[in-house]
N, CA, C and O atoms as CSV, one atom per row, in Angstrom:
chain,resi,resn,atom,element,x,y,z
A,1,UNK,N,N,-3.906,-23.614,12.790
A,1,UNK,CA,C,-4.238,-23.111,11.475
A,1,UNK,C,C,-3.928,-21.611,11.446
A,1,UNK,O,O,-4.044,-20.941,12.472
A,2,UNK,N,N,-3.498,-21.028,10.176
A,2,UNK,CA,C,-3.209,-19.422,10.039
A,2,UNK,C,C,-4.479,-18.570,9.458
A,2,UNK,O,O,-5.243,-18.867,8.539
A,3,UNK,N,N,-4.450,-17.381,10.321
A,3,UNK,CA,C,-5.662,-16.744,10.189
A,3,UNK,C,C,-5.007,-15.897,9.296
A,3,UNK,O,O,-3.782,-15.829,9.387
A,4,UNK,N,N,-5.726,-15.083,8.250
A,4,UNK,CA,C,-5.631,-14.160,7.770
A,4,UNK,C,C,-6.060,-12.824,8.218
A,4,UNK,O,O,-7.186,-12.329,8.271
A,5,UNK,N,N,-5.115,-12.441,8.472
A,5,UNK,CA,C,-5.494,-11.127,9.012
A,5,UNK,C,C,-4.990,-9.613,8.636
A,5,UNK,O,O,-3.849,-9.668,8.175
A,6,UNK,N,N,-5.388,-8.578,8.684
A,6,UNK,CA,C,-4.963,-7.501,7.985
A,6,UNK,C,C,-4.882,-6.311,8.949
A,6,UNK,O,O,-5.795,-6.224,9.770
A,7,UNK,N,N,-3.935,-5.403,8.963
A,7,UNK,CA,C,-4.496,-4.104,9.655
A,7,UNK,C,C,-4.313,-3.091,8.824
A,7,UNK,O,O,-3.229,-2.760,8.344
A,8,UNK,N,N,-5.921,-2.301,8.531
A,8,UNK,CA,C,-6.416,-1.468,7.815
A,8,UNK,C,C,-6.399,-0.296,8.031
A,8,UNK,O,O,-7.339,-0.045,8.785
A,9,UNK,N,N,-5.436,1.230,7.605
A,9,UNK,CA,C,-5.341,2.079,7.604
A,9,UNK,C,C,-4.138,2.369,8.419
A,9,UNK,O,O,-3.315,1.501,8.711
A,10,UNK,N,N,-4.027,4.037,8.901
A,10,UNK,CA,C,-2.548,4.455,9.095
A,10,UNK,C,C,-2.660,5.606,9.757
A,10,UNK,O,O,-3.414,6.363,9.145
A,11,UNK,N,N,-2.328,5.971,10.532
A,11,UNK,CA,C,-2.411,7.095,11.304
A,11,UNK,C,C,-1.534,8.229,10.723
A,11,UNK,O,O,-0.394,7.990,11.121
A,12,UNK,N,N,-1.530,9.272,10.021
A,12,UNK,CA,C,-0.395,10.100,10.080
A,12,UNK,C,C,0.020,11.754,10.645
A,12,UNK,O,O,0.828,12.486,10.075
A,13,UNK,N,N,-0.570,12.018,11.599
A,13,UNK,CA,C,-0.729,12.769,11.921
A,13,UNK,C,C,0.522,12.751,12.991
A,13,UNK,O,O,0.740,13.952,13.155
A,14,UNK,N,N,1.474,12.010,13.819
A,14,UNK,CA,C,2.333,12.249,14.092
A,14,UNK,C,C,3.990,11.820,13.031
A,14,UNK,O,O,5.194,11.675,13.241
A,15,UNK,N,N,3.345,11.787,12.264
A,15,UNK,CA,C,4.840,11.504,10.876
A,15,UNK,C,C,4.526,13.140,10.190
A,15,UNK,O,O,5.258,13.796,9.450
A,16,UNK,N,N,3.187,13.482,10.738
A,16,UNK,CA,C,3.050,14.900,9.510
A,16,UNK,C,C,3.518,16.071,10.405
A,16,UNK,O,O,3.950,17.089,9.863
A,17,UNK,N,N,3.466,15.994,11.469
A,17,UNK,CA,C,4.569,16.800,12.165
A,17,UNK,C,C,6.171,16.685,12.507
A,17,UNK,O,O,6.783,17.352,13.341
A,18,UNK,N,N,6.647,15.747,11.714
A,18,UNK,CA,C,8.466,15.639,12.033
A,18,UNK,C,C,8.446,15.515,10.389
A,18,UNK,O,O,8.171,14.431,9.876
A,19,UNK,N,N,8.720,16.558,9.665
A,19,UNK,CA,C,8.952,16.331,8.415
A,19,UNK,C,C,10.418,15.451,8.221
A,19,UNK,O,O,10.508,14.637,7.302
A,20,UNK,N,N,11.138,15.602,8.823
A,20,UNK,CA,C,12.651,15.276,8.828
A,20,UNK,C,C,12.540,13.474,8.987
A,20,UNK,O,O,13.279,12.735,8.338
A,21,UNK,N,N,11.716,13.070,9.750
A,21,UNK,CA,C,11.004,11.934,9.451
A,21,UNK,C,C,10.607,11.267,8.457
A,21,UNK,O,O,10.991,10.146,8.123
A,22,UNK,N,N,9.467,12.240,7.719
A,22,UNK,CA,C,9.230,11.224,6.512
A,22,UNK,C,C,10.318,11.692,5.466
A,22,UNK,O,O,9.894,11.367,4.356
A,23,UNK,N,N,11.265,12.177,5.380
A,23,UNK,CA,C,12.413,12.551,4.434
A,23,UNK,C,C,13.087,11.764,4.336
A,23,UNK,O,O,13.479,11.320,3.257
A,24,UNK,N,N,13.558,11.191,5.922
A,24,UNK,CA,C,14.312,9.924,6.006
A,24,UNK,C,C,13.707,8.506,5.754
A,24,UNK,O,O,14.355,7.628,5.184
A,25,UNK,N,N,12.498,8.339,6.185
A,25,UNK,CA,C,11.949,7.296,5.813
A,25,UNK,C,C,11.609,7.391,4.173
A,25,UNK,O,O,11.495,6.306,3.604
A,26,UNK,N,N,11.469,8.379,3.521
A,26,UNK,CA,C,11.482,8.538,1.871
A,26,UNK,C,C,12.707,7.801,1.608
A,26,UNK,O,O,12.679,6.640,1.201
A,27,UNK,N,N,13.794,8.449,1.832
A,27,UNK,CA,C,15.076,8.116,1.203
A,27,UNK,C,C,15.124,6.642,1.723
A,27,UNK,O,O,15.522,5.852,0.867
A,28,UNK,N,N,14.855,6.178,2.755
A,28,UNK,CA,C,15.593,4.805,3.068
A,28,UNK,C,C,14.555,3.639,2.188
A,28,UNK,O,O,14.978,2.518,1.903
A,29,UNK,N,N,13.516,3.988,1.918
A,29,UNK,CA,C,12.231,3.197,1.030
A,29,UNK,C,C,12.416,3.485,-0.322
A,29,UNK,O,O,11.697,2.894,-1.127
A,30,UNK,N,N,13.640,4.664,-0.911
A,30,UNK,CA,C,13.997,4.565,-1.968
A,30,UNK,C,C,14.816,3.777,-2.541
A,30,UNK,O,O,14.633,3.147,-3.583
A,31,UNK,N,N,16.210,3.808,-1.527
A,31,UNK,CA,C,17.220,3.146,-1.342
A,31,UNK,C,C,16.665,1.382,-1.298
A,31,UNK,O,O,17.333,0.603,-1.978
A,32,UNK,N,N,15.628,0.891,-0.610
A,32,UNK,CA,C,15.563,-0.455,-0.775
A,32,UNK,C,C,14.370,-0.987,-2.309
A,32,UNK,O,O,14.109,-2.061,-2.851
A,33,UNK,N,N,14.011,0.213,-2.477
A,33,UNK,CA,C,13.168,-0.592,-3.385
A,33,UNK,C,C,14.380,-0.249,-4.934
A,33,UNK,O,O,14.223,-0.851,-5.996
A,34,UNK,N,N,15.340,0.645,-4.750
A,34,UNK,CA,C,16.727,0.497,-5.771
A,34,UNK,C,C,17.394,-0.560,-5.583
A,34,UNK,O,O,17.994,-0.906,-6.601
A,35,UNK,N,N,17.588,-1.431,-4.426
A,35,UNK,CA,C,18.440,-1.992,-4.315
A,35,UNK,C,C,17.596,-3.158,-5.064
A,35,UNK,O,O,18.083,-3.624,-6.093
A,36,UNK,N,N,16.467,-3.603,-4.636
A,36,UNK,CA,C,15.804,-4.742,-4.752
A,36,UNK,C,C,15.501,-5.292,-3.818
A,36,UNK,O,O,14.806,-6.253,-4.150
A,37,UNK,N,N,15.688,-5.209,-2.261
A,37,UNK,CA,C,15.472,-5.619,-1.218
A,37,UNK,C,C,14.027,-5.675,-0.965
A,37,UNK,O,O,13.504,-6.651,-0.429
A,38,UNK,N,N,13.276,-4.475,-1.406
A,38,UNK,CA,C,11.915,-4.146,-0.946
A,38,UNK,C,C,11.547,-4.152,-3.017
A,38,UNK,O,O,12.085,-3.468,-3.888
A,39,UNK,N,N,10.241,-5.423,-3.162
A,39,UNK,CA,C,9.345,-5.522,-4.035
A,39,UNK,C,C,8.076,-4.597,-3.960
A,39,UNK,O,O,7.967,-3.878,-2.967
A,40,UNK,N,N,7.402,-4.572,-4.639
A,40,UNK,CA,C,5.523,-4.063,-4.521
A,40,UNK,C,C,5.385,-5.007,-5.585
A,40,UNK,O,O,5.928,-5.162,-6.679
A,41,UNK,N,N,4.433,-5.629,-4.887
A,41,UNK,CA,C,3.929,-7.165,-5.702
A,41,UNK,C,C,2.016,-6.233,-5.696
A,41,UNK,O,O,1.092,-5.987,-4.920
A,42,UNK,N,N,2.368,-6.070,-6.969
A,42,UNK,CA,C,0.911,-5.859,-7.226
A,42,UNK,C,C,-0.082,-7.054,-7.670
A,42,UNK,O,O,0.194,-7.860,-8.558
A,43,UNK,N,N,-1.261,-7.047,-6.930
A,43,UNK,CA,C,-2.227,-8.083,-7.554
A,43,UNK,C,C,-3.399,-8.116,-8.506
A,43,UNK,O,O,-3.934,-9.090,-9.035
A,44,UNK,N,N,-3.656,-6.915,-8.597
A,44,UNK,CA,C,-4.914,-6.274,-9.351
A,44,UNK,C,C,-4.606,-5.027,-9.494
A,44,UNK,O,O,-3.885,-4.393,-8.724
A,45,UNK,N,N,-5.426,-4.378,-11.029
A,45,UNK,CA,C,-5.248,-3.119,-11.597
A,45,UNK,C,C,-6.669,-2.527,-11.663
A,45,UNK,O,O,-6.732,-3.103,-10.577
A,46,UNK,N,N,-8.021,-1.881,-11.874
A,46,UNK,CA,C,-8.578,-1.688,-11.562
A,46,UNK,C,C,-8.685,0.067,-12.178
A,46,UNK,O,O,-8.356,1.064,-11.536
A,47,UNK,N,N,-9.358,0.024,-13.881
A,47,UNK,CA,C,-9.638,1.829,-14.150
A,47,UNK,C,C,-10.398,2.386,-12.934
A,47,UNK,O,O,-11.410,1.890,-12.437
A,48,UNK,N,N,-9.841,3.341,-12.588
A,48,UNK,CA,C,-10.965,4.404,-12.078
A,48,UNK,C,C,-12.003,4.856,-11.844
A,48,UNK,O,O,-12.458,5.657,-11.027
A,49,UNK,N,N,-12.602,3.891,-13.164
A,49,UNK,CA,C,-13.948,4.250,-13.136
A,49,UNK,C,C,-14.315,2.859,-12.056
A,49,UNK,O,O,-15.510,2.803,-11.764
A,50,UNK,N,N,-14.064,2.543,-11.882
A,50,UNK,CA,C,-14.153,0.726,-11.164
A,50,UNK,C,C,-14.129,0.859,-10.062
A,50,UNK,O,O,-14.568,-0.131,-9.477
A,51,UNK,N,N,-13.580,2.230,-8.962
A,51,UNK,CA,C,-13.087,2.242,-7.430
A,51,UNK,C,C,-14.020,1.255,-6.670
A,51,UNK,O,O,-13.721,0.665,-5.631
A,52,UNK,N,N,-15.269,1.162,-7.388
A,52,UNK,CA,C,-16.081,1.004,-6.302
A,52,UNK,C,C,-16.130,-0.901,-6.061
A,52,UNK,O,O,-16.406,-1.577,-5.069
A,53,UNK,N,N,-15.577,-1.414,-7.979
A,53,UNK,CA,C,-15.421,-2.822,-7.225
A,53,UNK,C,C,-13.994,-3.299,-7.015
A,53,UNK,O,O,-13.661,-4.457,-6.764
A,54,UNK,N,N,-13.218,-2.273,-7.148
A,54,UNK,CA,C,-12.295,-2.467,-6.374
A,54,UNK,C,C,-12.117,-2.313,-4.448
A,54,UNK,O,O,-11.247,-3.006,-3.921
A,55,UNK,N,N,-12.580,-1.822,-3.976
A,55,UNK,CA,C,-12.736,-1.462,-2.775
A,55,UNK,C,C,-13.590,-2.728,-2.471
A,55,UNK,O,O,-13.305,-3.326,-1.434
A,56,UNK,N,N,-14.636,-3.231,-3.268
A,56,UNK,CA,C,-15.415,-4.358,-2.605
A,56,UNK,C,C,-14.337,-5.253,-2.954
A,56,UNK,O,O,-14.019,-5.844,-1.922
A,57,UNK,N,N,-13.570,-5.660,-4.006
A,57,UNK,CA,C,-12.543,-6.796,-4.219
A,57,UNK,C,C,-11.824,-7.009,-2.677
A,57,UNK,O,O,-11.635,-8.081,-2.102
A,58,UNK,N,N,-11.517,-5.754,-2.241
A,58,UNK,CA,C,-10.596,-5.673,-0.795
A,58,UNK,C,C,-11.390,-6.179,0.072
A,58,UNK,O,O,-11.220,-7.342,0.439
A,59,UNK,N,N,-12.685,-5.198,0.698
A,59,UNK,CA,C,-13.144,-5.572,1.024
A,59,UNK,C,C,-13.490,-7.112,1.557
A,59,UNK,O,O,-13.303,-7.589,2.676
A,60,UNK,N,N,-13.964,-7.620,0.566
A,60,UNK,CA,C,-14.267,-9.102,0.763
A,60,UNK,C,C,-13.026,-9.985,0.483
A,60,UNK,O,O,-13.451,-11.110,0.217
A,61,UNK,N,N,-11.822,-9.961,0.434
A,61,UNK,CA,C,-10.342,-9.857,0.732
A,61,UNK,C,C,-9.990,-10.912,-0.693
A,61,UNK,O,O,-9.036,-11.688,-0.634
A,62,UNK,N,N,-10.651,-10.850,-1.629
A,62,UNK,CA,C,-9.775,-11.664,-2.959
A,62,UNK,C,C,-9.371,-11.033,-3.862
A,62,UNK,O,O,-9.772,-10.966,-5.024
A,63,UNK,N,N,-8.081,-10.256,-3.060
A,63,UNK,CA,C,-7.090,-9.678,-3.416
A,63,UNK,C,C,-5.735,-10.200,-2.849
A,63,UNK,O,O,-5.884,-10.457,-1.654
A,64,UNK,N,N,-4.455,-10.451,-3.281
A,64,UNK,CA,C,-3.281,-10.176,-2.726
A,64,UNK,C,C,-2.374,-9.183,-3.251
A,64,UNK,O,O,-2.713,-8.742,-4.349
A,65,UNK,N,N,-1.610,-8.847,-2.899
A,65,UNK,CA,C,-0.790,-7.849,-3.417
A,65,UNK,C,C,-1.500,-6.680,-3.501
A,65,UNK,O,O,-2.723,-6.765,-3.607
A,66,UNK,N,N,-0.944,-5.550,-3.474
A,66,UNK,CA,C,-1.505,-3.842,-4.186
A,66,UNK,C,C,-2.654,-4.193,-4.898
A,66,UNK,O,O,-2.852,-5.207,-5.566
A,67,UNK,N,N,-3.387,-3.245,-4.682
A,67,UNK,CA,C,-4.731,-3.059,-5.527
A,67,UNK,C,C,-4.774,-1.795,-5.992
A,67,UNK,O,O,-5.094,-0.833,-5.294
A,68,UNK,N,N,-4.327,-1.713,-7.673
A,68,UNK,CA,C,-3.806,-0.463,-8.119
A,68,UNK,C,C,-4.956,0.241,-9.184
A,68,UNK,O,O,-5.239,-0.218,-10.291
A,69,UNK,N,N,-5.441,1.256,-8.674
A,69,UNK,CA,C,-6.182,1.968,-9.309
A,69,UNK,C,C,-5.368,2.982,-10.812
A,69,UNK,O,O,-4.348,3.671,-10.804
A,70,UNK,N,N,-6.327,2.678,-11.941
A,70,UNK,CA,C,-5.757,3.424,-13.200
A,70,UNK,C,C,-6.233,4.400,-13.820
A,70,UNK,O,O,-7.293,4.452,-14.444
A,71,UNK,N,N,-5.264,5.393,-13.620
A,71,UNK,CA,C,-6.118,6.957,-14.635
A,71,UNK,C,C,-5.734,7.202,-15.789
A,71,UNK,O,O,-6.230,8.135,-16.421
């Protein structure tokens, strides 16, 4: 059987020292989400004023896709 599983958060503290890094990784994540190769499948929208049941939506994981906060 398939587990669902997630890994939560991101380290950036060695991408924030090679700027030349995230420049290139900018441009190449531009380049595929122009091409169409790379989607963002959003699943939920969520005003601002809401963070807080949005974060529990995640949280308790009945969410797929982006969970996009609105200002």
């Amino acid at each position: 059987m398939y587990k669902n599983q997630a890994i939560i958060g991101y380290w950036l503290t060695a991408w924030l020292q090679r700027p030349d890094r995230i420049a290139q990784a900018a441009l190449e994540l531009m380049q595929y989400l122009n091409s169409g190769q790379l989607q963002i499948i959003v699943g939920n929208t969520f005003p601002l004023a809401d963070a807080v049941e949005a974060h529990r939506a995640i949280a308790e994981r009945k969410t797929t896709g982006k969970v996009v906060l609105l200002i």
